[in-house]
NUMARRO-627552 format. One record per residue (C-alpha): residue number from 1; residue in three letters; chain; x, y, z. Coordinates in pm, 1 decimal. Last residue first. Layout:
+-------+------+------+----------+----------+----------+
! nulum ! tinu ! kenu !        X !        Y !        Z !
+-------+------+------+----------+----------+----------+
!   NUM !  ALA !    A !        X !        Y !        Z !
...
+-------+------+------+----------+----------+----------+
***
This chain:
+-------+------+------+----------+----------+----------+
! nulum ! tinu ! kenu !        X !        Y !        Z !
+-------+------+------+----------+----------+----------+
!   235 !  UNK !    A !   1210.9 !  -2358.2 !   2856.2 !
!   234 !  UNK !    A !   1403.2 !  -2169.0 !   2674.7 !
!   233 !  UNK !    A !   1537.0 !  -2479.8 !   2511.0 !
!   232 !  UNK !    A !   1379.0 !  -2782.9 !   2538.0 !
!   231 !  UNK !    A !   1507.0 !  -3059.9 !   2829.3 !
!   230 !  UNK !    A !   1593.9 !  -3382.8 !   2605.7 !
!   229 !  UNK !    A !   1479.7 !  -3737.8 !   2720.4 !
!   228 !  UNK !    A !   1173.3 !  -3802.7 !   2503.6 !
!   227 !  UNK !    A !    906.1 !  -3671.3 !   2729.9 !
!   226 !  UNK !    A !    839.5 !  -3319.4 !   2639.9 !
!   225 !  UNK !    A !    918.5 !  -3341.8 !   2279.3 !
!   224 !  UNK !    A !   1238.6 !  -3329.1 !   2157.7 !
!   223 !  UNK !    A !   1478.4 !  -3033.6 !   2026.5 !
!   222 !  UNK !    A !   1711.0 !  -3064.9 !   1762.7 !
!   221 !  UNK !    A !   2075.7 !  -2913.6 !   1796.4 !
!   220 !  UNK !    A !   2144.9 !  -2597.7 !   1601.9 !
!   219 !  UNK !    A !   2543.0 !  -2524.0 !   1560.8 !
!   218 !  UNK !    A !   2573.2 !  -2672.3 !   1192.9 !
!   217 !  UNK !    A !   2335.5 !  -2416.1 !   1079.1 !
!   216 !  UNK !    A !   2512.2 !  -2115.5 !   1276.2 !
!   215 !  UNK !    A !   2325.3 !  -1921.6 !   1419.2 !
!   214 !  UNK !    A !   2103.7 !  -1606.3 !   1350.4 !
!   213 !  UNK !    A !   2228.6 !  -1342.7 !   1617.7 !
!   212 !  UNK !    A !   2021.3 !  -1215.1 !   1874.6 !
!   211 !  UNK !    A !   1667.8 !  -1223.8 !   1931.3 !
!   210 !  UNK !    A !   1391.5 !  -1257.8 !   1687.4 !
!   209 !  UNK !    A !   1035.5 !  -1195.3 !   1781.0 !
!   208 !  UNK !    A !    796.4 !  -1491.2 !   1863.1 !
!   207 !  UNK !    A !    423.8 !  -1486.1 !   1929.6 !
!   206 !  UNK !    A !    204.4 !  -1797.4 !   2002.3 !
!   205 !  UNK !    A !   -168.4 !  -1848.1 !   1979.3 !
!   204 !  UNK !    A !   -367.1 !  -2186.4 !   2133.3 !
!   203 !  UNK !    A !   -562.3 !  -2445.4 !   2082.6 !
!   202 !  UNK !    A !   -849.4 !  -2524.5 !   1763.7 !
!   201 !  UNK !    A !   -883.7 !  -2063.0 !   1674.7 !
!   200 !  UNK !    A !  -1161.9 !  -2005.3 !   1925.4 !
!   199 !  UNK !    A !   -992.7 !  -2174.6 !   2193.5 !
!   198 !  UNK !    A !   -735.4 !  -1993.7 !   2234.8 !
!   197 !  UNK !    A !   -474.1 !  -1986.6 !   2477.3 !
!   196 !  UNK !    A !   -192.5 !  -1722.7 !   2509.7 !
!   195 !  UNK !    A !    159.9 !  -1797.2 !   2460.9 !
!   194 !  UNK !    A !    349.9 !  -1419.5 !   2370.2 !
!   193 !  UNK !    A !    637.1 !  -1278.2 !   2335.2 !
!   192 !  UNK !    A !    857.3 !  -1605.3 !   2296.2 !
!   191 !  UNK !    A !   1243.9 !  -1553.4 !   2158.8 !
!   190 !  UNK !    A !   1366.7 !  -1631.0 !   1782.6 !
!   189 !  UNK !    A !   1731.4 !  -1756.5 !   1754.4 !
!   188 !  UNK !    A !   1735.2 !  -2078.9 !   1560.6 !
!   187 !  UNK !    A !   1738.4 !  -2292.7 !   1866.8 !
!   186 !  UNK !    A !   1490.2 !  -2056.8 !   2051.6 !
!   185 !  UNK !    A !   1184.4 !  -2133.8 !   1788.2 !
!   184 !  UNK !    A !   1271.8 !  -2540.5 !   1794.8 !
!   183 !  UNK !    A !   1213.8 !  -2512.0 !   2174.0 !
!   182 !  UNK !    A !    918.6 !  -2285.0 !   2235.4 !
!   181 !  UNK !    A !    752.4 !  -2497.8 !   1983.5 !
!   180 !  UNK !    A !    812.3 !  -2796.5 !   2160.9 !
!   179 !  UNK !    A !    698.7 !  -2658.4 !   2468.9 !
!   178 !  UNK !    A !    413.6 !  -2563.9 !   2326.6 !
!   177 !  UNK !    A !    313.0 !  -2891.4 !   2247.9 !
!   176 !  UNK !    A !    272.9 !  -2896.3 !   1857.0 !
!   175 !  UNK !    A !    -71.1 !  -3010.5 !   1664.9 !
!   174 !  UNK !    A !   -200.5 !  -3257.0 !   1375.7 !
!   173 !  UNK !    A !   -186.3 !  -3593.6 !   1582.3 !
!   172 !  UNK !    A !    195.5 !  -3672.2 !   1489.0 !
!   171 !  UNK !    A !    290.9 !  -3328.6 !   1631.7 !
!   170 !  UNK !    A !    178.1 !  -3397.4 !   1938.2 !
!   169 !  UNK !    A !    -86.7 !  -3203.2 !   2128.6 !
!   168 !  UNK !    A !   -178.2 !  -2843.9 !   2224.5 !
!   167 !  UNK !    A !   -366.8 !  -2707.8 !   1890.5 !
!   166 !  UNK !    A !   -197.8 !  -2447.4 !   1668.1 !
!   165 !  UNK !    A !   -195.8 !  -2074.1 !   1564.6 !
!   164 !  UNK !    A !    168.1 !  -1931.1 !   1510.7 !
!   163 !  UNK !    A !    258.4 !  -1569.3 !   1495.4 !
!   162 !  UNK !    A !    594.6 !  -1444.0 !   1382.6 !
!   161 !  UNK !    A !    680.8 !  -1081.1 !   1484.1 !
!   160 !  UNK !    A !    843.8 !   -782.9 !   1301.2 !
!   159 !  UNK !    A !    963.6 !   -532.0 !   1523.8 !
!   158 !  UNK !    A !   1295.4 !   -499.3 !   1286.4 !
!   157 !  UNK !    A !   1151.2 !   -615.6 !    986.3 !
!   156 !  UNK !    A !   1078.3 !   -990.7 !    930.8 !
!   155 !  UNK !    A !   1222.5 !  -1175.1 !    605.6 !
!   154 !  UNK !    A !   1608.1 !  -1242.5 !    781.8 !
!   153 !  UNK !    A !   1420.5 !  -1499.2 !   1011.3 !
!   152 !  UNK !    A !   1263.8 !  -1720.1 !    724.3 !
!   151 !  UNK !    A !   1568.9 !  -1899.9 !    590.7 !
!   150 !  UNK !    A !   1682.6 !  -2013.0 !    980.7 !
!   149 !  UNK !    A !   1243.5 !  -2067.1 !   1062.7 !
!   148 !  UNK !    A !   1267.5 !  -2323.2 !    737.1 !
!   147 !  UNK !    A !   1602.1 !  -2480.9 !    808.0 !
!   146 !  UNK !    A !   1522.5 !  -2577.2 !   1145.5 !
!   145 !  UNK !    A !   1176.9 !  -2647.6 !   1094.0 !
!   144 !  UNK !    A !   1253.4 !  -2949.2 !    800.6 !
!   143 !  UNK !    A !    922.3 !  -3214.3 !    772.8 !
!   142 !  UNK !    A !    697.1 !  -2845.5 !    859.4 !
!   141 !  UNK !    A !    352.8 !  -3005.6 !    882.7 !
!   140 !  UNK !    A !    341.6 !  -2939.5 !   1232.2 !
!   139 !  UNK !    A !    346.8 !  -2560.4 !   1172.0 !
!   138 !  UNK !    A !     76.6 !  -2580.1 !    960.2 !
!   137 !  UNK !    A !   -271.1 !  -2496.8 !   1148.0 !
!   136 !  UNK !    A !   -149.6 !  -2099.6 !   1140.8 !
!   135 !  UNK !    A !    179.6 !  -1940.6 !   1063.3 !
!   134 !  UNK !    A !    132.2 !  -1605.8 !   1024.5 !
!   133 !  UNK !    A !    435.4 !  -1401.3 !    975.5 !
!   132 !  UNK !    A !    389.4 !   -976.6 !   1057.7 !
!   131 !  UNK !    A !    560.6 !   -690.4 !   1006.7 !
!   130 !  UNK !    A !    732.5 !   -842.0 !    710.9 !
!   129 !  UNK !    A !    961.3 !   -705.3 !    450.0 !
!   128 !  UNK !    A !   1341.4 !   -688.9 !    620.7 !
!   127 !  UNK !    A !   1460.9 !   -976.6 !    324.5 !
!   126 !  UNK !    A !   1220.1 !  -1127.6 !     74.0 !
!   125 !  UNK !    A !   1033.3 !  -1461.4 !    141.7 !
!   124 !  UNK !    A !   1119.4 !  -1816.0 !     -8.0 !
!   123 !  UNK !    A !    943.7 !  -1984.2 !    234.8 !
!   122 !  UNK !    A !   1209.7 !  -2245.2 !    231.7 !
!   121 !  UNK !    A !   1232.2 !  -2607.6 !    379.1 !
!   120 !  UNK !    A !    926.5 !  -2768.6 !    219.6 !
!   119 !  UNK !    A !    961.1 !  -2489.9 !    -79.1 !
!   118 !  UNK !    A !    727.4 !  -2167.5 !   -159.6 !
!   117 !  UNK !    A !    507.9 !  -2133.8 !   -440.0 !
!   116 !  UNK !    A !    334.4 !  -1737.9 !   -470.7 !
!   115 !  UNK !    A !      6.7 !  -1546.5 !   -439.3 !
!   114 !  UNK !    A !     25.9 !  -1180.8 !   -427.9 !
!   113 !  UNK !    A !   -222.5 !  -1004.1 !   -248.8 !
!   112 !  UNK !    A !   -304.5 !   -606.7 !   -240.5 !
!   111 !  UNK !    A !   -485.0 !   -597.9 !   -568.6 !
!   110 !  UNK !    A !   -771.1 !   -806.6 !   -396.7 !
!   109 !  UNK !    A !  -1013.4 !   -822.6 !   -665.8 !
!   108 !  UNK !    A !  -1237.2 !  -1112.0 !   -518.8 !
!   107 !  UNK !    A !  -1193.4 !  -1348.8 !   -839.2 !
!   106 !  UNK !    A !   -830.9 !  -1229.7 !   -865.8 !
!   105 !  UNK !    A !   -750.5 !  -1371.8 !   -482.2 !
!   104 !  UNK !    A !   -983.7 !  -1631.4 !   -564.9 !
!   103 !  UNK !    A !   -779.5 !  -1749.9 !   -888.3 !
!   102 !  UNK !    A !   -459.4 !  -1738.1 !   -672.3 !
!   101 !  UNK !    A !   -613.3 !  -1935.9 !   -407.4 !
!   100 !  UNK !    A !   -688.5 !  -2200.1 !   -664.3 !
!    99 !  UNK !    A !   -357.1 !  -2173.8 !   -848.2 !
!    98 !  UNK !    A !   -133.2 !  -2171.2 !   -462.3 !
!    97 !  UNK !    A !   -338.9 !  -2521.8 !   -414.7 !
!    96 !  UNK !    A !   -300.2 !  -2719.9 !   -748.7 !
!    95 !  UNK !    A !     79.6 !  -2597.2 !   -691.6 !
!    94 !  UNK !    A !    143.9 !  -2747.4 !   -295.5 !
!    93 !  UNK !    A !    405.7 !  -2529.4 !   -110.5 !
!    92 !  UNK !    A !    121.9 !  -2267.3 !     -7.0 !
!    91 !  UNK !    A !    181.5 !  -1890.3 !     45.4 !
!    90 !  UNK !    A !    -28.5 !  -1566.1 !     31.0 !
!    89 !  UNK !    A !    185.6 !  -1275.5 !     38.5 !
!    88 !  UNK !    A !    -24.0 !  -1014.5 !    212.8 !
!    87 !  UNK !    A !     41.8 !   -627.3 !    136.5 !
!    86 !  UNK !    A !    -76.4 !   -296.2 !    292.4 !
!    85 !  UNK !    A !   -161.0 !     85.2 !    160.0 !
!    84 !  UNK !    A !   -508.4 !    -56.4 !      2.2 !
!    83 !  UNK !    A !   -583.9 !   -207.8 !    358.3 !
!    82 !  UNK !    A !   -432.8 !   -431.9 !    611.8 !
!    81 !  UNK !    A !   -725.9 !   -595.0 !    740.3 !
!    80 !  UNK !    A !   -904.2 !   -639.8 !    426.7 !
!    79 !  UNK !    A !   -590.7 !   -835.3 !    304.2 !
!    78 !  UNK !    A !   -597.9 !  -1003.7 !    640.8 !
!    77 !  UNK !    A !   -956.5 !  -1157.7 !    611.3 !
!    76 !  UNK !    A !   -860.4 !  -1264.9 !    259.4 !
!    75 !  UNK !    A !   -549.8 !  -1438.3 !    346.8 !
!    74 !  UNK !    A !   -688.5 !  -1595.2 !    662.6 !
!    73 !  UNK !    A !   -908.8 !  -1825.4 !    502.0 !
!    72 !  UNK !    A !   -714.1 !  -1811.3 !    173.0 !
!    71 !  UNK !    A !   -807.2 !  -2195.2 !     85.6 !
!    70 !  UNK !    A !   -434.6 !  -2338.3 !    220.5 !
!    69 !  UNK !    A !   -229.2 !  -2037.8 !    316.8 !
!    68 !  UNK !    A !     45.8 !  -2245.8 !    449.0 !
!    67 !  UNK !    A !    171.6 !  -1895.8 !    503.8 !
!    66 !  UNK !    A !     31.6 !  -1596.0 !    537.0 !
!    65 !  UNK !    A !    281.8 !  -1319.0 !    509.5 !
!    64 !  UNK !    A !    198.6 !   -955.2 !    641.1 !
!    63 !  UNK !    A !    305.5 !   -582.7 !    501.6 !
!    62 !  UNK !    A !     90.7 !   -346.9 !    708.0 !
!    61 !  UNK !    A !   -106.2 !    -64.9 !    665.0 !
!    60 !  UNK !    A !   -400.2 !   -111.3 !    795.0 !
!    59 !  UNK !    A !   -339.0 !   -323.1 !   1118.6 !
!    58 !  UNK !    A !   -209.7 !   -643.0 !   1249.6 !
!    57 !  UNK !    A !   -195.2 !   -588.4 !   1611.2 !
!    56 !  UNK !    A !   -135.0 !  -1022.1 !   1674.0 !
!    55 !  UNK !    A !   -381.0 !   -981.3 !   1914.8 !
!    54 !  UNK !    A !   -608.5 !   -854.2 !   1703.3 !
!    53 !  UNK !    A !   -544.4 !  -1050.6 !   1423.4 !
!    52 !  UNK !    A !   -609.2 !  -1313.6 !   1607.6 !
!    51 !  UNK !    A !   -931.0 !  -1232.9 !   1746.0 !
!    50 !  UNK !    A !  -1027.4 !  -1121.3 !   1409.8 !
!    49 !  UNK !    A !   -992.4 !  -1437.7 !   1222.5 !
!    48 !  UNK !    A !  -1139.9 !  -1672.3 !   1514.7 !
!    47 !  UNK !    A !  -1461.2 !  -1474.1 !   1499.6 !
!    46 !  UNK !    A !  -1646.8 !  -1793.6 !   1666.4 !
!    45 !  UNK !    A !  -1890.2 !  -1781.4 !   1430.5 !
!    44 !  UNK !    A !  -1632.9 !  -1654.8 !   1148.7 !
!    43 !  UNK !    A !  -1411.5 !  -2003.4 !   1197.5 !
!    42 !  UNK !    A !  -1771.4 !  -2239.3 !   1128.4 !
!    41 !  UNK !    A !  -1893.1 !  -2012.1 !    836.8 !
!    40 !  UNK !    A !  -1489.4 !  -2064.5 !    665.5 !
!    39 !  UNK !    A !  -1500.5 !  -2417.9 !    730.6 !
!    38 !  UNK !    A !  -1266.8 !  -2601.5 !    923.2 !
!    37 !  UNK !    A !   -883.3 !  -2656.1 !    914.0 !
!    36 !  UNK !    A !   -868.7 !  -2668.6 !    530.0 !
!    35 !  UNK !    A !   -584.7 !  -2784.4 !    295.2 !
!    34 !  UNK !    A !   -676.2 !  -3091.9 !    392.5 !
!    33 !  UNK !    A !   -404.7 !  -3435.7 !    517.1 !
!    32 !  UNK !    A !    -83.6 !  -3318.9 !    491.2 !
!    31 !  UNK !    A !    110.5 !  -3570.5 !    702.1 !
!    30 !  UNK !    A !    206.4 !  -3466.8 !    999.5 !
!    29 !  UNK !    A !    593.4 !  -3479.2 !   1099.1 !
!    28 !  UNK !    A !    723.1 !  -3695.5 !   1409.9 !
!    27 !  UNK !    A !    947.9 !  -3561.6 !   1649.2 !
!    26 !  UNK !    A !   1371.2 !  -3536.2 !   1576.8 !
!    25 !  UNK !    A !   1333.0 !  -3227.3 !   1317.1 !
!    24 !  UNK !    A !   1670.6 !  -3339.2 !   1120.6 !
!    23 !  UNK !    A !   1957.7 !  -3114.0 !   1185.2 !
!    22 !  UNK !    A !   2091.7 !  -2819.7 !    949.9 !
!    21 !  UNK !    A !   2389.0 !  -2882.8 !    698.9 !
!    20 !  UNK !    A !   2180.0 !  -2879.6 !    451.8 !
!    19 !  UNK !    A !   1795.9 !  -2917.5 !    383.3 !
!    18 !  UNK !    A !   1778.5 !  -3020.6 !     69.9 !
!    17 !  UNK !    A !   1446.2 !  -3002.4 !    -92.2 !
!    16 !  UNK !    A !   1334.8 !  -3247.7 !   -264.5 !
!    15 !  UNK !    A !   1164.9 !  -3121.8 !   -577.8 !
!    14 !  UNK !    A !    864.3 !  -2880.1 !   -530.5 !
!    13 !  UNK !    A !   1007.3 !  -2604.5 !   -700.1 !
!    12 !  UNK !    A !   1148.1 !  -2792.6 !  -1052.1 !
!    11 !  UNK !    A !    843.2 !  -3000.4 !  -1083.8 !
!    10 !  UNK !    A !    605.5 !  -2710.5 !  -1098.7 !
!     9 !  UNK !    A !    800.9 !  -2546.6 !  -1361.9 !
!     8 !  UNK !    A !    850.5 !  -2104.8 !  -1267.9 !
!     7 !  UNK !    A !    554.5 !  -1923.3 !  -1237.3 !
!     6 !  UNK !    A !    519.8 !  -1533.6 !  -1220.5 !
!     5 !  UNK !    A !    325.9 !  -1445.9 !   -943.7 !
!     4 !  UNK !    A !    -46.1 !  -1578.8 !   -857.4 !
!     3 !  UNK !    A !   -300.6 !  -1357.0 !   -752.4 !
!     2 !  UNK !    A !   -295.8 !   -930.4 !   -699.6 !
!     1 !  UNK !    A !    -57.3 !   -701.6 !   -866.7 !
+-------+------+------+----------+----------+----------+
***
């Protein structure tokens, strides 16, 4: 059934969410500031949509998560990606958000989206679903990333891969050095495909798979960025 799912109370989802026994993200955390990157016209010039999903092989078919969806830039282009026989979960964590996408997701008849709340520290996502996570222009916004990629990883199917779209500079100024990402990725047991640079999309396009065993929460130790004394993981 395409836009939002059933709604539980507003207050009760977004409430401070506890992260556990998992550590602190030890960089700064953006603020979030739009729920748009750029314009839609200004992304399709440069055909950011399609290069990425390109690389990332999304095809017809396909069961793919967008979140951070924001204004359903990517959730549209994706749900005509994928197909009648494919899905896309749309995601957003702020309510006034997830309702306007939802209404645009009904608006533009797309009976293969669903539109649904998640939490700071939880994307909420069912287990062994996902071919594909796209993360893009919100990684840096994560305030928890531990606990977030730890409740995500059981969501991906066996070759499932996690894609993430940001710009090359600190975290504080809307982006995450690579080697950051690299970092807070390994530490919760996902491994690097893929860095490539792109331009087109504001930086550059990551691809992570998981590898080995999902760790223990109390195990994880925070990575820095470059510069602040720690070496990151993986690195």
């Amino acid at each position: 059934m395409a836009g939002c799912e059933a709604r539980t109370n507003a207050a009760d989802e977004l409430k401070a969410d506890d992260a556990g026994p998992f550590p602190a993200a030890d960089r700064p955390v953006a603020s979030i500031v739009s729920t748009r990157w750029s314009t839609e016209e200004a992304r399709d010039r440069v055909n950011e949509a399609d290069r990425v999903m390109d690389r990332a092989g999304i095809r017809p078919g396909m069961t793919v998560a967008d979140i951070g969806a924001g204004e359903g830039y990517y959730t549209i282009r994706l749900a005509q990606r994928v197909g009648a026989d494919g899905r896309v979960l749309a995601e957003d964590i702020i309510p006034a958000t997830r309702d306007a996408l939802a209404e645009r997701v009904t608006r533009e008849r797309l009976d293969n989206v669903s539109v649904r709340l998640g939490l700071p520290a939880d994307p909420r996502l069912p287990e062994n679903s996902f071919d594909r996570i796209l993360m893009v222009h919100m990684y840096h916004e994560i305030e928890e990333p531990y606990a977030f990629l730890w409740r995500m990883r059981p969501s991906l199917r066996p070759d499932g891969r996690v894609i993430v779209v940001d710009a090359d500079r600190p975290t504080q100024n809307h982006g995450t050095p690579p080697a950051l990402l690299r970092c807070e990725f390994a530490a919760v047991g996902y491994a690097l495909v893929d860095l490539q640079p792109m331009a087109s999309a504001g930086g550059y396009m990551a691809t992570f798979r998981v590898a080995g065993p999902r760790p223990d929460p109390a195990a994880i130790k925070a990575c820095r960025m470059p510069g602040q004394g720690r070496v990151p993981q993986g690195s």
